[in-house]
C-alpha positions as CSV (number, residue, x, y, z in Angstrom):
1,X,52.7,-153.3,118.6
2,X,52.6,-157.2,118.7
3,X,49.6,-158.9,120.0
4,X,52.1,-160.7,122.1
5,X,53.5,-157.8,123.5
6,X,50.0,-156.3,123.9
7,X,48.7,-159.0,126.1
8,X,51.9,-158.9,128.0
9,X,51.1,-155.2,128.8
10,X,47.5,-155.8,129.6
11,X,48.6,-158.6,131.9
12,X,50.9,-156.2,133.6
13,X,48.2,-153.9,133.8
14,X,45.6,-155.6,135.4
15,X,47.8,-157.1,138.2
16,X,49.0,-153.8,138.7
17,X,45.4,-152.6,139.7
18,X,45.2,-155.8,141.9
19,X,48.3,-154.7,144.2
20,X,48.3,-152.6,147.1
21,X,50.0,-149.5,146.0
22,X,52.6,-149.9,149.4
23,X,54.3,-152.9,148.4
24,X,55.2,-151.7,144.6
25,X,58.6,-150.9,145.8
26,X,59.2,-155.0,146.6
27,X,58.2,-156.1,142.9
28,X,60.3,-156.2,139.8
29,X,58.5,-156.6,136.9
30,X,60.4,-158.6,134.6
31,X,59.3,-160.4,130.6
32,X,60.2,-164.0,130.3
33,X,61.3,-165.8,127.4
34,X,62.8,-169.0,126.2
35,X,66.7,-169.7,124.6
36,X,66.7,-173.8,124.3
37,X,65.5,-175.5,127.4
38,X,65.4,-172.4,129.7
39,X,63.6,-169.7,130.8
40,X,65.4,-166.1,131.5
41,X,64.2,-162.6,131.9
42,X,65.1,-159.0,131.9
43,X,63.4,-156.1,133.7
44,X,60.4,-154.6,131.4
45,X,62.1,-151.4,131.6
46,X,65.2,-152.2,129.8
47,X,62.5,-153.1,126.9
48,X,61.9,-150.7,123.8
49,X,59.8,-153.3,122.0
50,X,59.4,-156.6,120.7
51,X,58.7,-156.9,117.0
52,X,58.5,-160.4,114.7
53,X,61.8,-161.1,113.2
54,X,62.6,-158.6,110.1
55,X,65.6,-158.6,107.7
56,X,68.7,-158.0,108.6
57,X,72.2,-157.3,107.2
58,X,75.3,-159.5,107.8
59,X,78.5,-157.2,109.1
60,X,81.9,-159.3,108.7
61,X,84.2,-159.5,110.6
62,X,81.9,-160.0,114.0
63,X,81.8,-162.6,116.4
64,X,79.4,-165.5,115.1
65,X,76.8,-163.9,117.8
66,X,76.1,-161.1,115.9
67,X,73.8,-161.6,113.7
68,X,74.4,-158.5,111.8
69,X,72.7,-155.2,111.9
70,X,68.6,-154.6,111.4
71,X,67.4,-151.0,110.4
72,X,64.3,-150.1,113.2
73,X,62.6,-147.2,112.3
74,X,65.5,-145.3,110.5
75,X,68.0,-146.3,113.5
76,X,70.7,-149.4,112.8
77,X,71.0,-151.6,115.5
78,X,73.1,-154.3,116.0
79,X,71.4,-157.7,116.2
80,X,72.5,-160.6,118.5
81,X,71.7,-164.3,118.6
82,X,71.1,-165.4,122.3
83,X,71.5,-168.9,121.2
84,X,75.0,-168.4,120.2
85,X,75.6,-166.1,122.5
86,X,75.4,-168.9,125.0
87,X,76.6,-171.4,123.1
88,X,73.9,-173.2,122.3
89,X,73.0,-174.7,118.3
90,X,71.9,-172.4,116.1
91,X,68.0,-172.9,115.2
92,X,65.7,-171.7,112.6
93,X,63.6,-168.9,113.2
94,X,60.2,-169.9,113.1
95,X,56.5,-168.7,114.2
96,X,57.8,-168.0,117.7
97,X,60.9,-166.4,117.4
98,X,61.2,-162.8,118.3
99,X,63.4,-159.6,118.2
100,X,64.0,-158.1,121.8
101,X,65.2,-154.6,121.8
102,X,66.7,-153.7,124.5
103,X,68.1,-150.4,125.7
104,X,70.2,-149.1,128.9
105,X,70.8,-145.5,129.0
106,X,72.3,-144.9,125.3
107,X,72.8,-148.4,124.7
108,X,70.7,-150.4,122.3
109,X,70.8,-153.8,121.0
110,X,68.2,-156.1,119.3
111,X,68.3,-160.0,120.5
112,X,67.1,-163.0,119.0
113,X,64.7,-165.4,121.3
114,X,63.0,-168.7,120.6
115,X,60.0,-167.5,122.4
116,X,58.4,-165.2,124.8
117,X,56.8,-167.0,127.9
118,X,55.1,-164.2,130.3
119,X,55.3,-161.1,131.9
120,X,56.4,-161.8,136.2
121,X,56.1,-159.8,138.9
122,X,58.3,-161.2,141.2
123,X,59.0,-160.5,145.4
124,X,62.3,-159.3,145.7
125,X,62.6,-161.6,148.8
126,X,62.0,-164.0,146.3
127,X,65.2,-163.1,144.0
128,X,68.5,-164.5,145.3
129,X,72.0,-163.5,143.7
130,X,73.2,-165.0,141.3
131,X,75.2,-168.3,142.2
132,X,78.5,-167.8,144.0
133,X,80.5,-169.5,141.0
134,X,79.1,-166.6,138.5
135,X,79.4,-163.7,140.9
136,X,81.6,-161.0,138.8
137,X,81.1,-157.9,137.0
138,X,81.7,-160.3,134.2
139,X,78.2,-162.4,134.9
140,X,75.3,-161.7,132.5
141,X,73.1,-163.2,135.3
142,X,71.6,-160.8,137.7
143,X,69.6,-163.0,139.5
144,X,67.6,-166.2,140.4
145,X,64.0,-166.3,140.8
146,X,62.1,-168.7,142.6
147,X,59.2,-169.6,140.8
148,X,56.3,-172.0,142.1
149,X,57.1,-174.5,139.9
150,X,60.6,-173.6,138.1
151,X,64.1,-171.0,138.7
152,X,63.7,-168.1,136.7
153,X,67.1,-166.3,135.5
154,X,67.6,-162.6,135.5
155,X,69.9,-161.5,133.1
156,X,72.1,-158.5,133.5
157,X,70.9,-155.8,130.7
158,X,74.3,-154.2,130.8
159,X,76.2,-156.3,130.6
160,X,73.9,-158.0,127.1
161,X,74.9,-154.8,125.7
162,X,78.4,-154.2,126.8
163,X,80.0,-154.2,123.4
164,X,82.7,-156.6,122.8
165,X,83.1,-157.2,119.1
């Protein structure tokens, strides 16, 4: 396990002690991470790990997304650019940049991030739907967040790993 991911976990932990066992049903728990200039998150269950970038295998034929295929412990799994993804310039991988894989049910995917930012625990009187112009089953955003200082978006798991390549 990452030290990253490790202090992410013993973050979690100890506000978990801190909170009054009634309320747990009105928190998400959610990991944060950077793509560009914003902040987005998914719910820490949808998480199988975070590892530092490994190699991976180019698969033709594939939207310019997908980055290929990496091989995790014996299991291939595809492996997407979020930066592409949402059409943002590709960047070079460097000390920061991390492999999310995530899972939903039987579906698994790996996705490339600039950076990982924090593990939340957020009200869920403090999450709004997503904006009216996005609302679809076609949105890969869940959710806003409001943050102290900044909008946090929830991305839709499902919908990351809905397979359309």
């Amino acid at each position: 396990m990452s030290d990253k991911l490790k202090n992410i976990i013993d973050k979690q932990a100890k506000q978990q002690n801190q909170d009054d066992p009634s309320q747990l049903d009105d928190v998400v728990q959610l990991v944060g991470f950077m793509i560009g200039n914003e902040e987005y998150s998914i719910p820490i269950l949808n998480i199988q790990e975070i590892i530092k970038p490994i190699s991976w295998t180019r698969v033709p034929r594939t939207p310019n997304y997908v980055l290929g295929v990496f091989n995790l412990r014996g299991s291939v799994i595809p492996l997407i650019d979020l930066r592409l993804k949402f059409n943002l310039p590709p960047q070079k991988q460097n000390d920061e940049t991390r492999f999310i894989v995530m899972k939903e049910k039987q579906d698994i995917a790996g996705f490339v991030i600039d950076r990982l930012t924090e593990a939340l625990r957020i009200k869920k009187t403090d999450i709004n739907p997503a904006p009216d112009t996005l609302e679809s089953d076609e949105s890969m955003i869940d959710g806003v967040a409001k943050r102290a200082d900044r909008i946090l978006t929830i991305l839709r798991v499902p919908r990351l790993l809905k397979r359309d390549f």
